[in-house]
BAFI-3210 file (N, C-alpha, C; in Angstrom, 3 decimals, decimal comma, padded with zeros to 6 digits):
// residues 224
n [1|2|3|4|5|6|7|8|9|10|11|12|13|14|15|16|17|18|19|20|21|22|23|24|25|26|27|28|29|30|31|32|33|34|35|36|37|38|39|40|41|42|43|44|45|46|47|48|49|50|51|52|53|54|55|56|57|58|59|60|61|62|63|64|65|66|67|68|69|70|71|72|73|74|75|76|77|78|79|80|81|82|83|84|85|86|87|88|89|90|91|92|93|94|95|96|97|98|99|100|101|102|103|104|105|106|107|108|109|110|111|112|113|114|115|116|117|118|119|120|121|122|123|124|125|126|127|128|129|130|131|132|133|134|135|136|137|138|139|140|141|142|143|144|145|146|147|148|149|150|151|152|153|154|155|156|157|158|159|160|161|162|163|164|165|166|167|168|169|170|171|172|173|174|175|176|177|178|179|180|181|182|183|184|185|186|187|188|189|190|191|192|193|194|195|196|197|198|199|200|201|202|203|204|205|206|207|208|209|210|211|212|213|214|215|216|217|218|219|220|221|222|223|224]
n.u [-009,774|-011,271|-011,248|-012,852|-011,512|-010,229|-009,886|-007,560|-006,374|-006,522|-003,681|-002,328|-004,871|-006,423|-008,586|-011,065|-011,639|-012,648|-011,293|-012,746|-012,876|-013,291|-013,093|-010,405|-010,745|-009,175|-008,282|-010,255|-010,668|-009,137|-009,377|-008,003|-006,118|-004,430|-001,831|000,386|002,452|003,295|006,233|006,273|007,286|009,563|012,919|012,232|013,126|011,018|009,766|006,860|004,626|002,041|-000,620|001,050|003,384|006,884|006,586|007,509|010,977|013,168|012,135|012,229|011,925|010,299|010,209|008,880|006,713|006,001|003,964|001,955|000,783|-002,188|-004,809|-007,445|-009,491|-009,342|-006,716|-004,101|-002,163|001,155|003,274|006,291|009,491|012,523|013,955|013,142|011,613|009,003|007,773|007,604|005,836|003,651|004,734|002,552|-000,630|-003,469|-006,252|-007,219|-009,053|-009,253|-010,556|-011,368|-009,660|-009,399|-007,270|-005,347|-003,758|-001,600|-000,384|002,046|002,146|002,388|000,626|-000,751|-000,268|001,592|001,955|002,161|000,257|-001,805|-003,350|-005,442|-005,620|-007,700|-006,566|-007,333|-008,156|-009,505|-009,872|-007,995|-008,616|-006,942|-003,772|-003,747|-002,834|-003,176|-002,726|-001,877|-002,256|-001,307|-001,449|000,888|001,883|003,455|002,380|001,753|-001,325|-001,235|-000,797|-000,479|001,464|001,491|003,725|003,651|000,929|-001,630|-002,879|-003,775|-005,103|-005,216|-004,538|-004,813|-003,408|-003,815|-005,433|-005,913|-005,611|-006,626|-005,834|-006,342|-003,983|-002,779|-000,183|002,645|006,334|006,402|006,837|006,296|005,304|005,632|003,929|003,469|000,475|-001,406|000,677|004,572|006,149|008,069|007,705|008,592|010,165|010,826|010,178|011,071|008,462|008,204|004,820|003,546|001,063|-002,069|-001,142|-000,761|000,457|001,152|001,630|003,207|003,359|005,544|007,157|008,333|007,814|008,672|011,203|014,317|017,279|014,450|012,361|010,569|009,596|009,011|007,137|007,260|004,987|003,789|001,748|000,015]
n.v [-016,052|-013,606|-012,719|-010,772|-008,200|-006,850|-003,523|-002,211|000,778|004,194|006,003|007,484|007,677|005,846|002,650|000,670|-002,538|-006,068|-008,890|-012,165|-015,092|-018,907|-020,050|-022,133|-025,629|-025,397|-023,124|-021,660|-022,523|-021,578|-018,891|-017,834|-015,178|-016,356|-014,033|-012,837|-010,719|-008,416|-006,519|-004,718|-002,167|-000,597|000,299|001,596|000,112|-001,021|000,004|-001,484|-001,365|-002,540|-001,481|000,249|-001,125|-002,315|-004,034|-005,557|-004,701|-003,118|-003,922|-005,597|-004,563|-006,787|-009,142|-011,558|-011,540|-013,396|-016,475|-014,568|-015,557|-014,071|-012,545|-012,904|-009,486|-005,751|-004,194|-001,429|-000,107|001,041|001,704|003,148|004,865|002,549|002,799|005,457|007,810|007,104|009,706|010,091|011,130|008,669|006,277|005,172|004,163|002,325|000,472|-003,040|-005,503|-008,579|-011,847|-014,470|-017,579|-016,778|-016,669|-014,253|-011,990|-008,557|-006,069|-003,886|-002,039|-000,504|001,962|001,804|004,349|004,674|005,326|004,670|002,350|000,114|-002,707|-005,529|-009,299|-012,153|-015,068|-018,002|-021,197|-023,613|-027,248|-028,808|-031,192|-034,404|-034,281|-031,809|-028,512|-025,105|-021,746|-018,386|-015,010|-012,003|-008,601|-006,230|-003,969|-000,775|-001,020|-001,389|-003,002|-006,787|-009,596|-013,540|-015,745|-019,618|-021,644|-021,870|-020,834|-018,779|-017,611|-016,005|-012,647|-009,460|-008,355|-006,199|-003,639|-003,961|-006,097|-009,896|-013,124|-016,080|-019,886|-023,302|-026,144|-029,042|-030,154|-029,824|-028,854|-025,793|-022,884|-019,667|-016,331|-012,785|-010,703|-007,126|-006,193|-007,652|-007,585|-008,764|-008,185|-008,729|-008,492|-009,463|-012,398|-015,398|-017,617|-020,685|-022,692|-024,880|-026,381|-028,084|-030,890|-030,077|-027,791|-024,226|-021,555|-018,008|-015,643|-012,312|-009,534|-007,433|-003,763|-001,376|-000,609|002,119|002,672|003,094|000,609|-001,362|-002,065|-004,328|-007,169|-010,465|-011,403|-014,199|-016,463|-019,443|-021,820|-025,035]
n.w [-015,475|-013,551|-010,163|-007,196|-005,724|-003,132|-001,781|000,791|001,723|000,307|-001,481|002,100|003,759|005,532|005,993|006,853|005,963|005,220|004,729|003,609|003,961|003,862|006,879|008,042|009,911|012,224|012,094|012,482|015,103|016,800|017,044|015,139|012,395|009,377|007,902|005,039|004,558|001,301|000,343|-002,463|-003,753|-005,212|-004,585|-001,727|001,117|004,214|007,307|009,288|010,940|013,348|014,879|015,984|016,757|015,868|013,619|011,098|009,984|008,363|005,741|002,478|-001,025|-003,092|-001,464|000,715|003,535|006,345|006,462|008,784|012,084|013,774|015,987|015,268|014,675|014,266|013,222|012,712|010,282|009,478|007,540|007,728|005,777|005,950|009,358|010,439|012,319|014,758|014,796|012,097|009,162|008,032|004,948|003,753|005,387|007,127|008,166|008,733|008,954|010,015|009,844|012,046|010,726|008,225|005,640|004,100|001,877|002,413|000,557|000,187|-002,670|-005,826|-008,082|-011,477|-012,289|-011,137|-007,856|-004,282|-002,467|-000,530|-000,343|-000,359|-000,588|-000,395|-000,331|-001,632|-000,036|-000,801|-001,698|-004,011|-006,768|-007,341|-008,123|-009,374|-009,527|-008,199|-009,004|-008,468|-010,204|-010,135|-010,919|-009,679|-010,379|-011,614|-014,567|-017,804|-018,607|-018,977|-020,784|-019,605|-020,196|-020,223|-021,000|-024,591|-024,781|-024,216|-021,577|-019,859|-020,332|-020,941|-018,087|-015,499|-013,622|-009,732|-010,188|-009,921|-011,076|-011,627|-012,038|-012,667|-012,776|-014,423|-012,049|-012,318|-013,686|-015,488|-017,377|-017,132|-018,457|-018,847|-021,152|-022,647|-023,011|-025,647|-027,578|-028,336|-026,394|-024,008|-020,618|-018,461|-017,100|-019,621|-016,485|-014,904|-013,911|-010,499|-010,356|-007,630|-006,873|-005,280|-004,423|-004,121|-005,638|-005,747|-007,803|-007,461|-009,547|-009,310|-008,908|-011,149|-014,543|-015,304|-014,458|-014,444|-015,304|-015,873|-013,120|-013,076|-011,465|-009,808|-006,530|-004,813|-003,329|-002,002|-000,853|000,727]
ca.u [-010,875|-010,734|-011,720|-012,931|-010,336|-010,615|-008,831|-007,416|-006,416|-005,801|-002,858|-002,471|-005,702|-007,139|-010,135|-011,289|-011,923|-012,397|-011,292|-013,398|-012,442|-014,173|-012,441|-010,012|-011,253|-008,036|-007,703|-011,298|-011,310|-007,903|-009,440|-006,992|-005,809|-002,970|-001,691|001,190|002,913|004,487|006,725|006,004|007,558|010,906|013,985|012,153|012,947|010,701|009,667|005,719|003,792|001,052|-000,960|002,152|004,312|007,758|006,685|008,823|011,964|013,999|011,947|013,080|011,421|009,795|010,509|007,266|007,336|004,659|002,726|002,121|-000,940|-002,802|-005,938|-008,936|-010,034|-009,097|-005,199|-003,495|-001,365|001,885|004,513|007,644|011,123|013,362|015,015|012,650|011,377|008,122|007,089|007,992|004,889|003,564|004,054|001,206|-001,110|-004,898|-006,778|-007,189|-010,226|-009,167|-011,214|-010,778|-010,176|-009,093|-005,845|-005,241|-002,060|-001,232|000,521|002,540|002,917|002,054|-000,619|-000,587|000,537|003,478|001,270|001,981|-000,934|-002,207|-004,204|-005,690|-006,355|-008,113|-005,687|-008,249|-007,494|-010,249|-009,109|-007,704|-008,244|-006,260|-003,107|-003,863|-002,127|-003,982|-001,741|-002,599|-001,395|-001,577|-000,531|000,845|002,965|003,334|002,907|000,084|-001,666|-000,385|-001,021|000,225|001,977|002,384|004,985|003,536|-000,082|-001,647|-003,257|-004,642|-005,113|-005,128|-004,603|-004,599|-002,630|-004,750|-006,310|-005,770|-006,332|-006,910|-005,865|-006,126|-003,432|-002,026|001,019|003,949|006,978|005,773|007,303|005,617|006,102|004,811|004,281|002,695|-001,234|-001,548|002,133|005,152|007,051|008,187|008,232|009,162|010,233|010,420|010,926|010,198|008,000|007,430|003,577|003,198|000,293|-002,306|-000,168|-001,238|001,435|000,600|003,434|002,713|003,943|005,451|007,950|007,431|008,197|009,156|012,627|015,307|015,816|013,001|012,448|009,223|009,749|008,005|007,402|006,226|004,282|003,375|001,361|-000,519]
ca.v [-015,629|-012,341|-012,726|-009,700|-007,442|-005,780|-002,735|-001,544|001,350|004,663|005,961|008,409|007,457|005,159|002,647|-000,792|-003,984|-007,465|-009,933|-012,997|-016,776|-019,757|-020,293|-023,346|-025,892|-025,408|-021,481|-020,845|-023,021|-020,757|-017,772|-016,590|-015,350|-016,061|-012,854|-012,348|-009,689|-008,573|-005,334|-004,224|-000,402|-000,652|001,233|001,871|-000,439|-000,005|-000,683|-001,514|-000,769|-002,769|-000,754|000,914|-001,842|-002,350|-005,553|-006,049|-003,927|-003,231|-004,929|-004,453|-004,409|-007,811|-009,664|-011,916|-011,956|-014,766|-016,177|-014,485|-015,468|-012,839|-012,903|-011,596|-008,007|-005,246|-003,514|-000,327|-000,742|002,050|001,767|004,140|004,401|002,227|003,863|006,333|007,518|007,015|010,579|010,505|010,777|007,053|006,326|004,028|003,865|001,439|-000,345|-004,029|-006,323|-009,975|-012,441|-016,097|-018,761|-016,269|-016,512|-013,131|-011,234|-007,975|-005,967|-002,737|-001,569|000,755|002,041|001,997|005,578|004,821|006,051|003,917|002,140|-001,105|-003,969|-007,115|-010,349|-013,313|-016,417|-019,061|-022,581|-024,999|-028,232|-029,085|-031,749|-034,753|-033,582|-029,947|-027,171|-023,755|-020,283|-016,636|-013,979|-010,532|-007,594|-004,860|-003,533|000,324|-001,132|-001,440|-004,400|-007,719|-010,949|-013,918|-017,277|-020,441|-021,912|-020,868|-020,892|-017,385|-018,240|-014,603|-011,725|-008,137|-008,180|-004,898|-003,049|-004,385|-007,350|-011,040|-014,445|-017,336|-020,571|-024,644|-026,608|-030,427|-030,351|-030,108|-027,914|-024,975|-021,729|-018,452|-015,281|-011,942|-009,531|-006,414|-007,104|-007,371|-007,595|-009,550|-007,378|-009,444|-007,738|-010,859|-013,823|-016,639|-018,333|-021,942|-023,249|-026,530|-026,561|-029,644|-031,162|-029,877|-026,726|-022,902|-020,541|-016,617|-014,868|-011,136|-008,642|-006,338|-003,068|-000,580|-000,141|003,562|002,932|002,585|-000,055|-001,485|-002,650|-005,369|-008,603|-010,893|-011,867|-015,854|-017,302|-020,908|-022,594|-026,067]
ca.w [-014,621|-012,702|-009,141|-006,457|-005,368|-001,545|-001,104|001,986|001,688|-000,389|-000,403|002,976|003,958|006,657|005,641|007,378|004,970|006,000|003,555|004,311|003,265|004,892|007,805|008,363|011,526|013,041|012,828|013,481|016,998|017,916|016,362|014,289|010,831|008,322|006,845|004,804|003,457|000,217|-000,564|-004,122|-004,202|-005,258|-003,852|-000,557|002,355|005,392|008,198|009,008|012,184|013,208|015,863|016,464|017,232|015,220|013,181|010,195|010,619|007,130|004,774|001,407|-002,056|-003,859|-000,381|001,620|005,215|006,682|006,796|010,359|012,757|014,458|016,818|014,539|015,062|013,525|013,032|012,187|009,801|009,175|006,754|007,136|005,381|007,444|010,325|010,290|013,645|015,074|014,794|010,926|008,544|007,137|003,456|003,631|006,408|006,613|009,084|008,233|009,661|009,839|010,676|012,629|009,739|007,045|004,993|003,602|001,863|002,164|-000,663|-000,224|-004,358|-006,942|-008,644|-012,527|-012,272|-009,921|-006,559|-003,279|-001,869|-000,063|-000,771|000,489|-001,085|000,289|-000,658|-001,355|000,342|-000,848|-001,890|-005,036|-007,206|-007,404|-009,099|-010,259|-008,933|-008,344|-009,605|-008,874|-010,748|-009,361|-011,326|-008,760|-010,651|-012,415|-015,676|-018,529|-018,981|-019,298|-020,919|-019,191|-020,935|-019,809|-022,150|-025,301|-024,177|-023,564|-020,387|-019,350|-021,029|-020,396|-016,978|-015,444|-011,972|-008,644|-010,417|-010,085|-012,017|-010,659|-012,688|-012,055|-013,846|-013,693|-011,482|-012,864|-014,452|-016,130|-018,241|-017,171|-019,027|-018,946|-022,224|-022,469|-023,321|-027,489|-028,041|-027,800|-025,789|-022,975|-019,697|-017,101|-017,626|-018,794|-016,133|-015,067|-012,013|-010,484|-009,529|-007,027|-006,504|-004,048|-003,696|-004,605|-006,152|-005,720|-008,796|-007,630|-010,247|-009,014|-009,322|-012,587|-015,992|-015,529|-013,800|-015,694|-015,774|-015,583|-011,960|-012,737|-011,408|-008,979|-005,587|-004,929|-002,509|-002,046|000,493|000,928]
c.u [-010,370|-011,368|-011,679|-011,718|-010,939|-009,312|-008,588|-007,217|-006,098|-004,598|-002,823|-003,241|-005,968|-008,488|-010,137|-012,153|-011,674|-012,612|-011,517|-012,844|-013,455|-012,951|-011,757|-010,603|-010,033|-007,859|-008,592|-011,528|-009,880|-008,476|-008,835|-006,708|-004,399|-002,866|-000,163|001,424|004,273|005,048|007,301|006,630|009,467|011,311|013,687|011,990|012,170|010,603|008,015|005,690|003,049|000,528|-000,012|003,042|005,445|007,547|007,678|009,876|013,143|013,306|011,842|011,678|011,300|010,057|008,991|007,779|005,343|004,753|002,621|000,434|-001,150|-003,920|-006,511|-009,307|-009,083|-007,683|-004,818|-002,108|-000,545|002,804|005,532|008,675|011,620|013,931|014,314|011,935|009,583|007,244|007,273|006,380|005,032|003,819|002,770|000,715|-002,551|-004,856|-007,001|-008,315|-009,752|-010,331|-011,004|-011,279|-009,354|-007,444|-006,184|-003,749|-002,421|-000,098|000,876|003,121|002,359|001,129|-000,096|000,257|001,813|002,832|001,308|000,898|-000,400|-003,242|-004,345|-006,456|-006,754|-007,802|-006,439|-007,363|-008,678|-009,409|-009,140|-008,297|-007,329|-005,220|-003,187|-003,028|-002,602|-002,541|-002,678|-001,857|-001,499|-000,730|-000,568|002,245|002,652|003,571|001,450|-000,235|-001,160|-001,200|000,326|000,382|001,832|003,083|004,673|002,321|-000,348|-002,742|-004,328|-004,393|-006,051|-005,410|-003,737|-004,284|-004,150|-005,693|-005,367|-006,331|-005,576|-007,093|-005,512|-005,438|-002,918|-000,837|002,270|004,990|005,905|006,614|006,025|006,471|004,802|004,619|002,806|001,609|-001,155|-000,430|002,874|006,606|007,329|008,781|009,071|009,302|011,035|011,094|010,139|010,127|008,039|006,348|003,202|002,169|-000,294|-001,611|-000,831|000,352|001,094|002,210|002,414|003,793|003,759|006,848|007,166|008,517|008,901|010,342|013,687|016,776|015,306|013,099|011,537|010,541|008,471|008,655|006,490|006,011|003,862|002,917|000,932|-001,741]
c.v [-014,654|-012,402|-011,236|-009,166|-007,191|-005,011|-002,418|-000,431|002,740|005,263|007,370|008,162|005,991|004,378|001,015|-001,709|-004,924|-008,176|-010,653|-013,938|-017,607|-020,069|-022,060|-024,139|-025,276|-023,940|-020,863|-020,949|-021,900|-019,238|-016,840|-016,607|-015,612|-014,651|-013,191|-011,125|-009,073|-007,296|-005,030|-003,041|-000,336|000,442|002,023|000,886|000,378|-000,644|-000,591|-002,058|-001,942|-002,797|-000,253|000,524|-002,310|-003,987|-006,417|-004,853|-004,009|-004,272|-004,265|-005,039|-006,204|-009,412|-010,499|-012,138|-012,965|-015,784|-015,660|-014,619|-014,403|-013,265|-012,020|-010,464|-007,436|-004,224|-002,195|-000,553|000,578|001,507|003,485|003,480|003,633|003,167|004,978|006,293|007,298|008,209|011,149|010,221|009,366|007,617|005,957|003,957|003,022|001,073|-001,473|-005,253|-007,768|-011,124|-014,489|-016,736|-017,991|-016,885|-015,365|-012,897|-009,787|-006,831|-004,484|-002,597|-000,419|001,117|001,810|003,427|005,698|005,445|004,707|003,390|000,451|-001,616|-005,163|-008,180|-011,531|-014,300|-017,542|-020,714|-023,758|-025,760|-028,397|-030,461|-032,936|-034,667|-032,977|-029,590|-025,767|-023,107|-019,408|-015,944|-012,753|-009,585|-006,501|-004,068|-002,169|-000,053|-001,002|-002,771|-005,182|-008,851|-011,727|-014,988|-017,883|-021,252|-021,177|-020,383|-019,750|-017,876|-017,270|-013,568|-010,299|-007,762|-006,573|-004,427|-003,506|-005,486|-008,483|-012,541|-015,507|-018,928|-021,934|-025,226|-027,989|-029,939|-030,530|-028,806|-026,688|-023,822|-020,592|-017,431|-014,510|-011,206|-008,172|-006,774|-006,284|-007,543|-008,527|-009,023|-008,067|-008,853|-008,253|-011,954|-014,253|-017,082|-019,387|-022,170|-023,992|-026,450|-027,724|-029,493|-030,666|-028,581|-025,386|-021,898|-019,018|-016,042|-013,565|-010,219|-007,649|-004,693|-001,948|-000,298|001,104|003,813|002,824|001,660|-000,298|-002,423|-004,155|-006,667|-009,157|-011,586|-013,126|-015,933|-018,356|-021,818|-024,128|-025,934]
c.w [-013,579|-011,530|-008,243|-006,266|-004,125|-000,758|-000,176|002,186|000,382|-000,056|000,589|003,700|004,686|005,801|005,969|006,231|005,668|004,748|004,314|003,266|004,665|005,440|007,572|009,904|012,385|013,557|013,486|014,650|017,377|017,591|015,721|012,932|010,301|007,646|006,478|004,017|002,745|000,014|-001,628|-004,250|-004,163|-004,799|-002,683|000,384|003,546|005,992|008,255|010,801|011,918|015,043|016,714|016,803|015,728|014,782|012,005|010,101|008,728|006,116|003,713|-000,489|-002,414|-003,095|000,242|002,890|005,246|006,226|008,595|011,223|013,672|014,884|015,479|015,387|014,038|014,108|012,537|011,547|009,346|008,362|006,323|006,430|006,686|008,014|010,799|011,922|013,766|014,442|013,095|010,112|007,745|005,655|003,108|004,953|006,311|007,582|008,646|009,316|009,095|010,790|011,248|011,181|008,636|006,641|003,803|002,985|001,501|001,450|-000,420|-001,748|-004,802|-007,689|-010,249|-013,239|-011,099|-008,271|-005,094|-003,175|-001,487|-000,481|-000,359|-000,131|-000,717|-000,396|-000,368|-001,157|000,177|-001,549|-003,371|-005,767|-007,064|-008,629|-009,969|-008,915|-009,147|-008,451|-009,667|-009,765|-010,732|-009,902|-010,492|-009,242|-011,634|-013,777|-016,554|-018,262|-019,668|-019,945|-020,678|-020,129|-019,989|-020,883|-023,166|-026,000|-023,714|-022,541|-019,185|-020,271|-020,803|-018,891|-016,295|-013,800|-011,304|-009,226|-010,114|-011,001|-011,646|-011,653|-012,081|-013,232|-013,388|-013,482|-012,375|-013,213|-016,143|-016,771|-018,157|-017,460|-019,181|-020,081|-021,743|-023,737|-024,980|-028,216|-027,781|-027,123|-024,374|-021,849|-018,147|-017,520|-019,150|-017,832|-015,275|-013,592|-011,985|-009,708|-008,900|-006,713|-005,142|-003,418|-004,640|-004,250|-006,466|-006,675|-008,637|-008,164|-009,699|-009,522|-010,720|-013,674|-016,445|-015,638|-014,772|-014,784|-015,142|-013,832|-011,729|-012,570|-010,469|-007,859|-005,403|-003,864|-002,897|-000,843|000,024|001,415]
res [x|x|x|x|x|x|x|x|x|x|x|x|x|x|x|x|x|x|x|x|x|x|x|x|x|x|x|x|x|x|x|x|x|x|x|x|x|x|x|x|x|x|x|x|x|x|x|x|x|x|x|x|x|x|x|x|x|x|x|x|x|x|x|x|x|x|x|x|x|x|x|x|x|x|x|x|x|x|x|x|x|x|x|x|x|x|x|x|x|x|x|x|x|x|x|x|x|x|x|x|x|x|x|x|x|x|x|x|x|x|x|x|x|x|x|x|x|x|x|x|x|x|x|x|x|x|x|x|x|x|x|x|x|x|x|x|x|x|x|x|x|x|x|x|x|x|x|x|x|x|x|x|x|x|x|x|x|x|x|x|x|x|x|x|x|x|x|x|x|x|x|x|x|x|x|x|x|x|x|x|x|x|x|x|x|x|x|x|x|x|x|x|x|x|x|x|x|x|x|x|x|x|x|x|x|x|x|x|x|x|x|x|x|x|x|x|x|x|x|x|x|x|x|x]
***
C-alpha cells in the first residue's frame, strides 16, 4: 500500500508544506514537533541551516540525525557542502511548516535521474496491534523501480523514487531484500531485521545505481 507523499521542496527552489499527523497529547500541550532527518546524496557531506542557524554540522551520506523537537511554525531550511561558508550558494534549500503534535522526517536524496532535492514524510504513530510491527519503505534512491522481499515473500512491488509503503507484520526477525521491479537482480540486501513489537521501522533507500559502484543502501529509523 502506497501512502501520500508531501514534497518540500524542488530542487533550488523554496516552497512551504505542512505535513500533518494527529498530534500526540504530550507534544500538542508543549506545542511541538518531532522531525528527523536523513542524508540520502552520497559523497556530499554537509552542513544544514535551519533559518540560518548552523544545525547539523558535517553530516555525511545515509546517516539520521533526531529525532529533534522544534516549536511549530514554519523553518528555512539550507543545505551546503560542509565547511562551506555562509555566503556559499545552497544545494538544497525549502521552507518546512511543522505543526504541534506532528512526527515528520525529512530526506535530503535524489531524484530518479540523480537531481538533489527534499522531501517530507509524516511518520505515522497510531497504535499497533498487539504484537505486529509496522515497516516503511521509502525508495529515495537514483534507481528504477523496486520490488521489495521479505524472506522469500514479495511484499511490494514496483516501488518507485519518492514513494513509500507502509506494511503491518507479527514481530519478529525478518530477511529484507531489494531487487530491481520484474527481476531478480538484487540491488540491497538481504539483510535481517528484528521487528519488536509495538515498534515502527522506516528502511529509506537510499544512494544510486549510477556510481560505480553502486552506492544504494539504506538508512533506518525506529521509533515506539
Amino acid at each position: 500500500m502506497r501512502t501520500r507523499r508531501m514534497v518540500v521542496a524542488a530542487t533550488m527552489s523554496a516552497a512551504g508544506v505542512g505535513v500533518a499527523l494527529a498530534p500526540t497529547m504530550a507534544q500538542a500541550s508543549m506545542g511541538t514537533a518531532m522531525v528527523s532527518v536523513v542524508h540520502g546524496i552520497p559523497k556530499v557531506p554537509v552542513d544544514i541551516y535551519v533559518n540560518n542557524k548552523l544545525t547539523l554540522k558535517h553530516f555525511v551520506f545515509d546517516k539520521v540525525a533526531g529525532p529533534l523537537s522544534l516549536p511549530a511554525g514554519t523553518y528555512n531550511l539550507t543545505v551546503r557542502p560542509a565547511g562551506a561558508k555562509m555566503s556559499t550558494a545552497p544545494i538544497l534549500k525549502a521552507s518546512l511548516k511543522v505543526v504541534a503534535g506532528e512526527n515528520a522526517t525529512v530526506i535530503a536524496h535524489l531524484t530518479a535521474k540523480g537531481t538533489p532535492t527534499l522531501q517530507a514524510f509524516a511518520d505515522p504513530t497510531t497504535m499497533l496491534a498487539m504484537g505486529k510491527a509496522r515497516i516503511i519503505v521509502r525508495h529515495l534512491a537514483a534507481a528504477p523501480g523496486v520490488d521489495v522481499y521479505a524472506g522469500m515473500t514479495k511484499v511490494v512491488k514496483n516501488l518507485t523514487n519518492g514513494h513509500q509503503a507502509i506494511l503491518v507484520i507479527p514481530a519478529g526477525k525478518v530477511s529484507i531484500s531489494v531487487d530491481v521491479a520484474g527481476t531478480k537482480k538484487v540491488v540491497i540486501g538481504p539483510a535481517s531485521f528484528t521487528f519488536a513489537a509495538g515498534t515502527t521501522t522506516i528502511v529509506n533507500a537510499v544512494g544510486s545505481a549510477a556510481t560505480m559502484p553502486s552506492s544504494l543502501t539504506v538508512a533506518v529509523q525506529s521509533y515506539k
